[in-house]
VOBAFI-374767 format. One record per residue (C-alpha): residue number from 1; residue in three letters; x, y, z. Coordinates in nm, 3 decimals, padded with zeros to 5 digits. Example, Ala and Ser with C-alpha at 12.3 -4.5 7.8 and 13.67 -1.06 7.14 Angstrom:
// VOBAFI-374767
 resi resn      xx      yy      zz
    1  ALA  01.230 -00.450  00.780
    2  SER  01.367 -00.106  00.714
This chain:
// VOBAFI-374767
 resi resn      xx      yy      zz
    1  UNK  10.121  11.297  09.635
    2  UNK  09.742  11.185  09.769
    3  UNK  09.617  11.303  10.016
    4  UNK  09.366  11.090  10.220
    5  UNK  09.072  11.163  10.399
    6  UNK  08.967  10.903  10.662
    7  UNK  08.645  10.634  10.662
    8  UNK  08.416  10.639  10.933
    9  UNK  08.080  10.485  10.844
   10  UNK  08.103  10.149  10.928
   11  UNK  07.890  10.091  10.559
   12  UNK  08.171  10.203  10.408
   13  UNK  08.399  09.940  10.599
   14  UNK  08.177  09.653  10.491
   15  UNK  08.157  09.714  10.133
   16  UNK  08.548  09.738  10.100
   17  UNK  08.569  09.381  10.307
   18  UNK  08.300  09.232  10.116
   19  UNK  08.387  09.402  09.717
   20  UNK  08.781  09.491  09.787
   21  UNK  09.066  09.298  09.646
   22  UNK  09.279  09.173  09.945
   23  UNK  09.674  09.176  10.010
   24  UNK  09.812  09.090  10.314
   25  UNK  10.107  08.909  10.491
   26  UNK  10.125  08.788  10.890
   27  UNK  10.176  09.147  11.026
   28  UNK  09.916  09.335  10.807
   29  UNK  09.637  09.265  10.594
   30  UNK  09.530  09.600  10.298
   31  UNK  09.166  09.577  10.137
   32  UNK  09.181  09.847  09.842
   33  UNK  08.872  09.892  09.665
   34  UNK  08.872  10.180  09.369
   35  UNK  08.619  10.484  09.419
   36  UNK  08.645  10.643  09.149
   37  UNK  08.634  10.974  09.307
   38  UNK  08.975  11.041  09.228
   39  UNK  09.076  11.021  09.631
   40  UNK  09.171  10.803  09.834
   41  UNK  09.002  10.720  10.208
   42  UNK  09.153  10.521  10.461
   43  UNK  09.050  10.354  10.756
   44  UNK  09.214  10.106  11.057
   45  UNK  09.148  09.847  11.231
   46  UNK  09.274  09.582  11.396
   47  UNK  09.157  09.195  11.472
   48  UNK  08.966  09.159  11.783
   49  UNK  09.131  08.849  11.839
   50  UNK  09.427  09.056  11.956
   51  UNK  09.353  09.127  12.319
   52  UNK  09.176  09.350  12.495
   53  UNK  09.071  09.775  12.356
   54  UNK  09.427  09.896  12.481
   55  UNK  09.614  09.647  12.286
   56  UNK  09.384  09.712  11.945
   57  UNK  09.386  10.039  11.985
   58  UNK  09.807  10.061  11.994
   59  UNK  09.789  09.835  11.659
   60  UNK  09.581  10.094  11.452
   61  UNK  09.805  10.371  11.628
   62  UNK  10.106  10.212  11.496
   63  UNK  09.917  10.116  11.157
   64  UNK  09.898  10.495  11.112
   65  UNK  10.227  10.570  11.181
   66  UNK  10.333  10.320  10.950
   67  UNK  10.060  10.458  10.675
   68  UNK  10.171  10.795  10.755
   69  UNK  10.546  10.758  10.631
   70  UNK  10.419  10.615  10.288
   71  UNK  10.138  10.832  10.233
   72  UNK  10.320  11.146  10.077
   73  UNK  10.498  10.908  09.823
   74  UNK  10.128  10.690  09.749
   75  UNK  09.901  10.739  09.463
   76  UNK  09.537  10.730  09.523
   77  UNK  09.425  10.413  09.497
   78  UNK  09.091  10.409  09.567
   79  UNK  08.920  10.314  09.892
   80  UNK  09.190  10.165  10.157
   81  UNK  09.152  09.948  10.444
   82  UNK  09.470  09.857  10.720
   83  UNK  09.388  09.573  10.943
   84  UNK  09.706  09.518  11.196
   85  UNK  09.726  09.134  11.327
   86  UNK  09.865  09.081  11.673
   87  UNK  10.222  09.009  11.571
   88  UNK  10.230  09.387  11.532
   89  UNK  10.242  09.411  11.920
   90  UNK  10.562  09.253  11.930
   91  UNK  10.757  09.299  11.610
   92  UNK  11.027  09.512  11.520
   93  UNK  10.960  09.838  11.397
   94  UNK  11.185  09.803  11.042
   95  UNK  11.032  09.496  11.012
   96  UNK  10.690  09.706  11.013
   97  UNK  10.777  09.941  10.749
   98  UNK  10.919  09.619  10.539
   99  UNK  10.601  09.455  10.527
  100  UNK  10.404  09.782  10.510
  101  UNK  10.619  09.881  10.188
  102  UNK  10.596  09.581  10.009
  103  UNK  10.193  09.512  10.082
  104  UNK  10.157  09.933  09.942
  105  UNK  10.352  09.824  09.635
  106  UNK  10.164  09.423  09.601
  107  UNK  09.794  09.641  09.596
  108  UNK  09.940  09.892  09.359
  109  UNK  09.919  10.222  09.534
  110  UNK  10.296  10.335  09.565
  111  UNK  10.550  10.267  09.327
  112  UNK  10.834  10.019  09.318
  113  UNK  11.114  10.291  09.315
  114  UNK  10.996  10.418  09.671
Protein backbone atom coordinates (compact mmCIF):
# COMPACT_ATOMS: atom_id res chain seq x y z
CA UNK A 1 0.00 0.00 0.00
CA UNK A 2 1.44 3.78 -1.05
CA UNK A 3 0.45 6.30 0.27
CA UNK A 4 0.48 9.61 -1.75
CA UNK A 5 1.10 12.98 -0.92
CA UNK A 6 -0.30 15.58 -3.36
CA UNK A 7 1.70 18.10 -6.06
CA UNK A 8 1.17 21.61 -5.86
CA UNK A 9 3.97 23.61 -7.45
CA UNK A 10 3.05 24.11 -10.76
CA UNK A 11 7.19 23.32 -11.55
CA UNK A 12 6.53 20.16 -10.52
CA UNK A 13 3.48 19.80 -13.03
CA UNK A 14 5.63 20.86 -15.96
CA UNK A 15 8.47 18.64 -15.55
CA UNK A 16 6.16 15.47 -15.33
CA UNK A 17 4.31 16.81 -18.78
CA UNK A 18 7.44 17.63 -20.38
CA UNK A 19 9.95 14.29 -18.90
CA UNK A 20 6.87 11.75 -17.98
CA UNK A 21 5.97 8.75 -19.97
CA UNK A 22 2.26 9.16 -21.05
CA UNK A 23 -0.82 6.61 -20.98
CA UNK A 24 -4.05 7.60 -21.65
CA UNK A 25 -7.41 6.61 -23.36
CA UNK A 26 -10.58 9.14 -24.33
CA UNK A 27 -11.78 9.51 -20.67
CA UNK A 28 -8.34 9.96 -18.92
CA UNK A 29 -4.93 10.69 -19.75
CA UNK A 30 -1.85 9.43 -16.58
CA UNK A 31 1.74 11.12 -16.90
CA UNK A 32 3.98 8.97 -14.38
CA UNK A 33 7.37 10.12 -14.03
CA UNK A 34 9.72 8.07 -11.34
CA UNK A 35 11.14 10.19 -8.27
CA UNK A 36 13.08 8.17 -6.84
CA UNK A 37 12.10 9.17 -3.45
CA UNK A 38 10.48 6.05 -2.82
CA UNK A 39 6.79 7.95 -2.78
CA UNK A 40 4.53 8.64 -4.84
CA UNK A 41 2.80 12.40 -5.46
CA UNK A 42 -0.19 13.00 -7.30
CA UNK A 43 -1.80 15.78 -8.79
CA UNK A 44 -5.25 16.61 -11.09
CA UNK A 45 -6.24 18.34 -13.58
CA UNK A 46 -8.43 18.58 -16.12
CA UNK A 47 -8.40 20.10 -19.95
CA UNK A 48 -9.50 23.59 -20.13
CA UNK A 49 -11.15 22.83 -23.20
CA UNK A 50 -13.88 21.29 -21.06
CA UNK A 51 -16.09 24.21 -20.14
CA UNK A 52 -16.15 26.62 -17.81
CA UNK A 53 -14.22 26.34 -13.65
CA UNK A 54 -17.45 24.44 -12.36
CA UNK A 55 -17.33 21.84 -14.96
CA UNK A 56 -13.23 21.31 -14.51
CA UNK A 57 -13.39 21.43 -11.22
CA UNK A 58 -16.22 18.32 -10.99
CA UNK A 59 -13.69 16.33 -13.44
CA UNK A 60 -10.64 16.45 -10.98
CA UNK A 61 -13.31 15.82 -8.10
CA UNK A 62 -14.38 12.74 -9.77
CA UNK A 63 -10.62 11.97 -10.92
CA UNK A 64 -10.00 11.68 -7.16
CA UNK A 65 -12.65 9.63 -6.37
CA UNK A 66 -11.72 7.40 -9.00
CA UNK A 67 -7.79 7.60 -7.78
CA UNK A 68 -8.97 7.17 -4.37
CA UNK A 69 -10.52 3.54 -4.81
CA UNK A 70 -7.18 2.30 -6.43
CA UNK A 71 -4.81 3.98 -4.30
CA UNK A 72 -4.70 1.47 -1.25
CA UNK A 73 -4.07 -1.46 -3.77
CA UNK A 74 -1.17 0.92 -6.00
CA UNK A 75 2.49 0.74 -5.68
CA UNK A 76 4.43 3.87 -5.74
CA UNK A 77 5.22 4.66 -8.92
CA UNK A 78 6.89 7.64 -8.93
CA UNK A 79 5.53 11.10 -9.69
CA UNK A 80 1.70 10.85 -11.02
CA UNK A 81 -0.31 13.10 -13.03
CA UNK A 82 -4.52 12.56 -13.76
CA UNK A 83 -5.77 14.75 -16.47
CA UNK A 84 -9.80 14.04 -16.88
CA UNK A 85 -11.09 14.88 -20.63
CA UNK A 86 -14.63 16.12 -20.95
CA UNK A 87 -16.24 12.80 -21.73
CA UNK A 88 -15.83 12.35 -17.98
CA UNK A 89 -18.81 14.80 -17.51
CA UNK A 90 -21.07 12.51 -19.08
CA UNK A 91 -19.92 8.92 -18.80
CA UNK A 92 -20.92 6.21 -16.72
CA UNK A 93 -19.42 5.79 -13.54
CA UNK A 94 -18.25 1.78 -14.08
CA UNK A 95 -17.14 2.85 -17.18
CA UNK A 96 -14.81 5.36 -15.08
CA UNK A 97 -13.30 2.88 -12.89
CA UNK A 98 -12.80 0.55 -16.22
CA UNK A 99 -10.69 2.92 -17.87
CA UNK A 100 -9.11 4.18 -14.62
CA UNK A 101 -8.07 0.40 -13.81
CA UNK A 102 -6.70 -0.49 -16.91
CA UNK A 103 -4.63 3.05 -17.56
CA UNK A 104 -3.16 2.25 -13.44
CA UNK A 105 -2.18 -1.20 -14.71
CA UNK A 106 -0.87 0.14 -18.73
CA UNK A 107 1.71 2.81 -16.57
CA UNK A 108 2.64 0.06 -14.19
CA UNK A 109 1.61 1.25 -10.80
CA UNK A 110 -1.05 -1.42 -9.65
CA UNK A 111 -0.97 -4.88 -10.46
CA UNK A 112 -2.87 -6.98 -12.94
CA UNK A 113 -4.58 -9.21 -10.21
CA UNK A 114 -6.42 -6.02 -8.74
Amino acid sequence: MAKFQRLKRRSDFGRVFKFGRTVGDRYIVLFILGNGRGEGRIGFTSQRSAGSAVKRNRIRRRMRALFSLFAPDMKACGDMIVLGKKAVLSEDWDRLVQSMRRLLVKGGCLDKRM
